[in-house]
C-alpha positions as CSV (number, residue, x, y, z in Angstrom):
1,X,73.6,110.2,95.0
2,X,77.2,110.2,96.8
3,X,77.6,108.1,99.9
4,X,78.3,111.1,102.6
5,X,78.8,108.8,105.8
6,X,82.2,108.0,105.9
7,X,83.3,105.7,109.1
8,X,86.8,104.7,110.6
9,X,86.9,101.6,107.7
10,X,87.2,103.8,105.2
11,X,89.9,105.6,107.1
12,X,91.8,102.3,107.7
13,X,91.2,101.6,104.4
14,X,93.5,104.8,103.1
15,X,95.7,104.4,105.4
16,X,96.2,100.8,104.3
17,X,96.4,102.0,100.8
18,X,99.1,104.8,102.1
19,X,101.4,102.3,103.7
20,X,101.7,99.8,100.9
21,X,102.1,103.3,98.9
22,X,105.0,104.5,100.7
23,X,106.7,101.4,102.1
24,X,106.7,100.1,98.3
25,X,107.8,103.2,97.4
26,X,111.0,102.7,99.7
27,X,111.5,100.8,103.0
28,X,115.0,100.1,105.0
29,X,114.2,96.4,105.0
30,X,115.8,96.6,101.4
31,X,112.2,95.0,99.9
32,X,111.3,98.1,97.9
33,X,110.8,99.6,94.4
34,X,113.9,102.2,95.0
35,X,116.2,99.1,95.5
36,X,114.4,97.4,93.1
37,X,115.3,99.9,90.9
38,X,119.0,100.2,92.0
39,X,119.6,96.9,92.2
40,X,118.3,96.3,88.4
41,X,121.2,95.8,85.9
42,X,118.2,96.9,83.2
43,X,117.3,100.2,84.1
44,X,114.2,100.2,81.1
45,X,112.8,97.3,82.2
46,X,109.3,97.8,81.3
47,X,108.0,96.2,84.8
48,X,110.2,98.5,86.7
49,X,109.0,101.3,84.6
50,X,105.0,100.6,84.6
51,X,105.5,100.2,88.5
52,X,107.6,103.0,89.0
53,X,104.3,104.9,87.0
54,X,101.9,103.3,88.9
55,X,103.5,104.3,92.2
56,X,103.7,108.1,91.0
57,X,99.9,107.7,90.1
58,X,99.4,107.3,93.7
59,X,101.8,109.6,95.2
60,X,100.3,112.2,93.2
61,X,96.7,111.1,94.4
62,X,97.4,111.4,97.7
63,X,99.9,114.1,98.0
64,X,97.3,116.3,95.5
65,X,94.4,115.4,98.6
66,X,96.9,116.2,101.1
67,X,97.6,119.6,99.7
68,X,94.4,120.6,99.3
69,X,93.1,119.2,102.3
70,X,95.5,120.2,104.9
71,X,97.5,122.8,103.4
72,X,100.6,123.9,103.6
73,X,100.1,125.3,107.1
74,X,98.5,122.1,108.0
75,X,100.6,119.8,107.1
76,X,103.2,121.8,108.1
77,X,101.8,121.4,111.7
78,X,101.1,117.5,111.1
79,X,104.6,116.7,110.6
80,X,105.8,118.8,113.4
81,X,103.1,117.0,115.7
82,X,104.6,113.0,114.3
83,X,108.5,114.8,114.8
84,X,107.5,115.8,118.1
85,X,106.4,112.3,118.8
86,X,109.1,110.7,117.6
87,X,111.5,112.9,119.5
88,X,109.5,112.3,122.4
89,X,109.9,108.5,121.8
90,X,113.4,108.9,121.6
91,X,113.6,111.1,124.6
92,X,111.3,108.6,127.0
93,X,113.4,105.4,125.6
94,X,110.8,103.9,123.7
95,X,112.7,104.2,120.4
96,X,116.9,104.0,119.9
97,X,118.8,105.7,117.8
98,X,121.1,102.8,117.4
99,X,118.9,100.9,115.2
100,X,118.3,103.7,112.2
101,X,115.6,100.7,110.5
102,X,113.1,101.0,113.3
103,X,113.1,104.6,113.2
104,X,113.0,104.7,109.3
105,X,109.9,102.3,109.6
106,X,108.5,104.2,112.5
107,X,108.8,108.2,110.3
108,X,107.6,105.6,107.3
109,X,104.7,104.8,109.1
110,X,104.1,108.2,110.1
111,X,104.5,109.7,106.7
112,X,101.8,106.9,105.9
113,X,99.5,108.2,108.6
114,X,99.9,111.6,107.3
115,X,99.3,110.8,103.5
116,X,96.2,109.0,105.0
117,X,94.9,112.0,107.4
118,X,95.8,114.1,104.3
119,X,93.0,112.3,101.7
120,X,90.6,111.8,104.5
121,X,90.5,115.4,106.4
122,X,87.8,116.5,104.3
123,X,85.6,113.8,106.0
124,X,87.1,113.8,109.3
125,X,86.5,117.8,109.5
126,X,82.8,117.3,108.0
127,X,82.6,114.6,111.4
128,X,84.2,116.8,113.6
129,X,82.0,120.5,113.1
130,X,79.4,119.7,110.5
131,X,81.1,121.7,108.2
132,X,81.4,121.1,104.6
133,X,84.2,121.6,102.0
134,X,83.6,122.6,98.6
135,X,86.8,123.3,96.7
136,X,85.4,123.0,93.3
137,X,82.1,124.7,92.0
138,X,80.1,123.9,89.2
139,X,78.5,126.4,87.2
140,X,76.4,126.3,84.1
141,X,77.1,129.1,81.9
């Protein structure tokens, strides 16, 4: 039998698993596999290769949850939600302009939160109004 209950650890654990994900991926502390990658005088490295698969693998995980969790439409209104807060932390002071790493790490961070959101709506919903998801239906023929 599946385990139904589903509690803020295993949220913290996707969204732990979305920032090593995305700040791997690329970060502006230059500590990434993009610079990784441009940095390398081999391009075919077989290292830079297997992680450059393994880090598709789990883009396409969790953007593939994301999309079929929040949608279009949904994510659409997720990312205007995190560029509304970041504007409004630029706005209030609480983030500069003049230092374009913070901000990359703070949309980073928030692209992480979304990717994590993203794999874990179906749950959150299911907590929120008892309702259940079913996107794929077995039938026996």
């Amino acid at each position: 039998m599946a385990v139904t209950a589903f509690h803020w650890t295993n949220f913290l654990i996707r969204l732990v698993v979305a920032f090593v994900l995305v700040f791997a991926t690329y970060n502006p502390s230059g500590h990434s596999w993009v610079h990784w990658f441009i940095e390398s005088t081999n391009k075919l490295d077989p290292m830079i290769i297997l992680s450059a698969v393994i880090l598709i693998i789990g883009w396409a995980i969790y953007l593939r949850a994301t999309a079929r969790s929040l949608g279009f439409f949904g994510s659409l209104l997720v990312v205007a939600l995190f560029g509304s807060l970041i504007w409004a932390m630029i706005f209030y002071g609480w983030l500069s302009l003049d230092n374009p790493s913070i901000l990359g790490h703070v949309a980073l961070a928030l692209l992480s939160l979304l990717l994590a959101v993203g794999i874990s709506w179906s749950h959150i919903r299911r907590r929120i109004t008892g309702q259940i998801d079913v996107d794929d239906v077995e039938t026996d023929i």
